[in-house]
C-alpha positions in Angstrom: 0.0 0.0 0.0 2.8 2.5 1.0 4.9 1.5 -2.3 1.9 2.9 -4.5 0.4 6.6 -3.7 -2.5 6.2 -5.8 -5.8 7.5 -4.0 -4.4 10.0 -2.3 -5.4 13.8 -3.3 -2.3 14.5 -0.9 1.0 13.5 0.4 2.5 15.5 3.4 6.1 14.2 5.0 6.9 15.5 8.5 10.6 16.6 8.1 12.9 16.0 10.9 12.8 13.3 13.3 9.6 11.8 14.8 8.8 9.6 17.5 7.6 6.6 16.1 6.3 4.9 19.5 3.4 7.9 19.0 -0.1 6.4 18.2 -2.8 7.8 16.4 -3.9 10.3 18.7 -0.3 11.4 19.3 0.2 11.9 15.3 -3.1 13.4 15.0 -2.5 16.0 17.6 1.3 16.6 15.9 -0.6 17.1 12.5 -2.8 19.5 14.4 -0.6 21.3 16.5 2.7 21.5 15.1 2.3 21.6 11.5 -1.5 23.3 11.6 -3.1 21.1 9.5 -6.7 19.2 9.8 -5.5 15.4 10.3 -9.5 14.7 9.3 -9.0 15.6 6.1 -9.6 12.6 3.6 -7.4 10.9 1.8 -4.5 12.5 2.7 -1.8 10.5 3.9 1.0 12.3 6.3 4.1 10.2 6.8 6.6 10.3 9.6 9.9 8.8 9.9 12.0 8.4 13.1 15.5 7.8 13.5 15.9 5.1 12.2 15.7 5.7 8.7 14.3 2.2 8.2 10.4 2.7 9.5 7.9 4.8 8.6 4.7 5.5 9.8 1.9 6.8 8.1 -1.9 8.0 8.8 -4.9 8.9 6.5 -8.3 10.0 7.9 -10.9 7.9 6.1 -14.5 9.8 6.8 -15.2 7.3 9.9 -11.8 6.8 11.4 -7.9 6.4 11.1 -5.3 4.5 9.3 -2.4 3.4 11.1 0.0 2.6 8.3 3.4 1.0 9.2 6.5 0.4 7.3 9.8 -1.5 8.1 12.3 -2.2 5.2 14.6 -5.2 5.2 17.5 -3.6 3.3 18.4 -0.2 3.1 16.3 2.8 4.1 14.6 6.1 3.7 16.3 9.5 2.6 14.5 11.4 5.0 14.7 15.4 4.8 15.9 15.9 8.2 16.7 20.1 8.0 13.3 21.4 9.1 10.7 20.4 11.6 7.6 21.1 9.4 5.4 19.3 6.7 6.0 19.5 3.5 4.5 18.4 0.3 5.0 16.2 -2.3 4.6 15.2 -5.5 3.3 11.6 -6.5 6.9 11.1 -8.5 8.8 12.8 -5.2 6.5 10.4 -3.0 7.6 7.3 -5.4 11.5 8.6 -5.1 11.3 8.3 -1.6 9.5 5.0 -1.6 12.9 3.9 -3.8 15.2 5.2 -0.9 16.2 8.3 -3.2 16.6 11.9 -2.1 13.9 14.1 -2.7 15.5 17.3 -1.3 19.0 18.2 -2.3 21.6 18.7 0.0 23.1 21.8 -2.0 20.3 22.5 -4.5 21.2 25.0 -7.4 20.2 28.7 -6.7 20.3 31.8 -9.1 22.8 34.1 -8.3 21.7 37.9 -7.5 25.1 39.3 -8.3 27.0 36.8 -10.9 30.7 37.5 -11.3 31.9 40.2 -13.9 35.1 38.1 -15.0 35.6 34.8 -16.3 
Protein backbone atom coordinates (compact mmCIF):
# COMPACT_ATOMS: atom_id res chain seq x y z
CA UNK A 1 0.00 0.00 0.00
CA UNK A 2 2.78 2.49 1.02
CA UNK A 3 4.91 1.47 -2.26
CA UNK A 4 1.93 2.95 -4.45
CA UNK A 5 0.37 6.64 -3.74
CA UNK A 6 -2.50 6.22 -5.80
CA UNK A 7 -5.81 7.51 -4.04
CA UNK A 8 -4.38 9.98 -2.28
CA UNK A 9 -5.42 13.78 -3.33
CA UNK A 10 -2.33 14.49 -0.92
CA UNK A 11 0.99 13.50 0.37
CA UNK A 12 2.52 15.53 3.43
CA UNK A 13 6.09 14.16 5.03
CA UNK A 14 6.93 15.50 8.49
CA UNK A 15 10.61 16.64 8.08
CA UNK A 16 12.92 16.04 10.86
CA UNK A 17 12.78 13.28 13.32
CA UNK A 18 9.64 11.81 14.76
CA UNK A 19 8.77 9.57 17.46
CA UNK A 20 7.58 6.61 16.12
CA UNK A 21 6.34 4.90 19.47
CA UNK A 22 3.40 7.92 19.03
CA UNK A 23 -0.13 6.43 18.16
CA UNK A 24 -2.78 7.77 16.44
CA UNK A 25 -3.90 10.35 18.74
CA UNK A 26 -0.29 11.36 19.30
CA UNK A 27 0.16 11.93 15.30
CA UNK A 28 -3.14 13.44 14.98
CA UNK A 29 -2.49 15.97 17.60
CA UNK A 30 1.28 16.55 15.90
CA UNK A 31 -0.64 17.14 12.53
CA UNK A 32 -2.82 19.55 14.38
CA UNK A 33 -0.62 21.26 16.54
CA UNK A 34 2.73 21.52 15.14
CA UNK A 35 2.33 21.63 11.53
CA UNK A 36 -1.46 23.29 11.56
CA UNK A 37 -3.12 21.15 9.47
CA UNK A 38 -6.65 19.20 9.81
CA UNK A 39 -5.47 15.43 10.30
CA UNK A 40 -9.47 14.75 9.30
CA UNK A 41 -8.98 15.64 6.12
CA UNK A 42 -9.64 12.56 3.55
CA UNK A 43 -7.43 10.94 1.81
CA UNK A 44 -4.50 12.50 2.72
CA UNK A 45 -1.80 10.54 3.85
CA UNK A 46 0.99 12.28 6.26
CA UNK A 47 4.13 10.18 6.82
CA UNK A 48 6.64 10.34 9.57
CA UNK A 49 9.94 8.81 9.89
CA UNK A 50 11.98 8.37 13.14
CA UNK A 51 15.55 7.85 13.47
CA UNK A 52 15.90 5.12 12.19
CA UNK A 53 15.69 5.71 8.72
CA UNK A 54 14.32 2.15 8.24
CA UNK A 55 10.36 2.72 9.55
CA UNK A 56 7.89 4.83 8.59
CA UNK A 57 4.69 5.46 9.83
CA UNK A 58 1.91 6.77 8.08
CA UNK A 59 -1.88 8.04 8.83
CA UNK A 60 -4.88 8.86 6.49
CA UNK A 61 -8.31 10.05 7.92
CA UNK A 62 -10.91 7.88 6.09
CA UNK A 63 -14.46 9.83 6.77
CA UNK A 64 -15.25 7.28 9.95
CA UNK A 65 -11.81 6.82 11.45
CA UNK A 66 -7.88 6.44 11.06
CA UNK A 67 -5.26 4.51 9.33
CA UNK A 68 -2.45 3.43 11.09
CA UNK A 69 -0.05 2.60 8.27
CA UNK A 70 3.40 1.01 9.18
CA UNK A 71 6.50 0.42 7.31
CA UNK A 72 9.79 -1.50 8.05
CA UNK A 73 12.31 -2.22 5.25
CA UNK A 74 14.64 -5.24 5.19
CA UNK A 75 17.53 -3.59 3.34
CA UNK A 76 18.36 -0.20 3.09
CA UNK A 77 16.27 2.85 4.13
CA UNK A 78 14.58 6.11 3.65
CA UNK A 79 16.26 9.51 2.63
CA UNK A 80 14.47 11.35 4.98
CA UNK A 81 14.66 15.36 4.78
CA UNK A 82 15.93 15.87 8.17
CA UNK A 83 16.69 20.07 7.99
CA UNK A 84 13.31 21.36 9.07
CA UNK A 85 10.75 20.44 11.59
CA UNK A 86 7.57 21.14 9.39
CA UNK A 87 5.42 19.26 6.69
CA UNK A 88 6.03 19.49 3.49
CA UNK A 89 4.48 18.40 0.32
CA UNK A 90 5.04 16.25 -2.27
CA UNK A 91 4.60 15.19 -5.50
CA UNK A 92 3.26 11.57 -6.52
CA UNK A 93 6.92 11.13 -8.50
CA UNK A 94 8.80 12.80 -5.19
CA UNK A 95 6.50 10.42 -2.99
CA UNK A 96 7.63 7.25 -5.45
CA UNK A 97 11.47 8.61 -5.06
CA UNK A 98 11.34 8.35 -1.63
CA UNK A 99 9.52 5.03 -1.60
CA UNK A 100 12.94 3.88 -3.82
CA UNK A 101 15.16 5.22 -0.93
CA UNK A 102 16.18 8.34 -3.16
CA UNK A 103 16.57 11.93 -2.05
CA UNK A 104 13.88 14.06 -2.75
CA UNK A 105 15.47 17.30 -1.35
CA UNK A 106 18.97 18.17 -2.31
CA UNK A 107 21.62 18.66 0.00
CA UNK A 108 23.09 21.79 -2.04
CA UNK A 109 20.32 22.46 -4.52
CA UNK A 110 21.24 24.98 -7.39
CA UNK A 111 20.24 28.67 -6.70
CA UNK A 112 20.33 31.84 -9.13
CA UNK A 113 22.76 34.06 -8.35
CA UNK A 114 21.73 37.87 -7.54
CA UNK A 115 25.13 39.31 -8.31
CA UNK A 116 26.97 36.83 -10.89
CA UNK A 117 30.68 37.54 -11.31
CA UNK A 118 31.90 40.16 -13.85
CA UNK A 119 35.07 38.13 -15.05
CA UNK A 120 35.65 34.78 -16.31
Amino acid sequence: MLNDATGFDKIFIATGYTDLRRGIDGLASTIKYQFELDPFQKNILFLFCGKRTDRIKGLVWEGDGFLLLYKRLNVGGFSWPRTKEEAMEVTPEQYHMLMQGLEIVAKRPIEELTDPPKTM
